[in-house]
N, C-alpha and C positions, 0 to 999 in steps of 0.2 A: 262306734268309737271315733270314726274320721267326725263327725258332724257334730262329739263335741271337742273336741280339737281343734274345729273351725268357729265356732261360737267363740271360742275363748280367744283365740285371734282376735277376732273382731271388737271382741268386747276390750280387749289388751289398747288397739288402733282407735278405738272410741275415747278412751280415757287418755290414753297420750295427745291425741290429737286437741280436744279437750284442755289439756295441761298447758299445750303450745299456745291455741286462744286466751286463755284469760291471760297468762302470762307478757305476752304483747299487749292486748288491752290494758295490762297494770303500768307499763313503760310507758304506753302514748299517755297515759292520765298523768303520770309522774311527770314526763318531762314539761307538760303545759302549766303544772303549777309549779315549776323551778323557775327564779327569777337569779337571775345574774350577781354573780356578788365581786367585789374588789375588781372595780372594769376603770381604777384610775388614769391607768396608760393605754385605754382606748379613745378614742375620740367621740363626744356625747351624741352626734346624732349620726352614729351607725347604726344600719341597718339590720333589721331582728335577723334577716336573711345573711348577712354577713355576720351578725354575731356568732351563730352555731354550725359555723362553718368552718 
């Protein structure tokens, strides 16, 4: 009984952990193909480094 109670942990910490990677992975893809919009009252040759700052 304890050893499948510990499976099932494991198997629980697999899938969440799991969850957590792709999820990040889908943020760093979204945010590189977002391009800036209504940047009128910025000054044009700022920096990408200061833009998402």
């Amino acid at each position: 009984m304890n050893i499948l109670v510990s499976k099932k942990a494991i198997m629980i910490t697999v899938v969440c952990a799991a969850m957590v990677f792709a999820q990040t992975f889908a943020q760093k893809e979204q945010h590189k193909e977002e391009k800036p919009q209504n940047l009128k009252v910025l000054p044009k040759d700022i920096s990408e480094e200061d833009l998402h700052t």
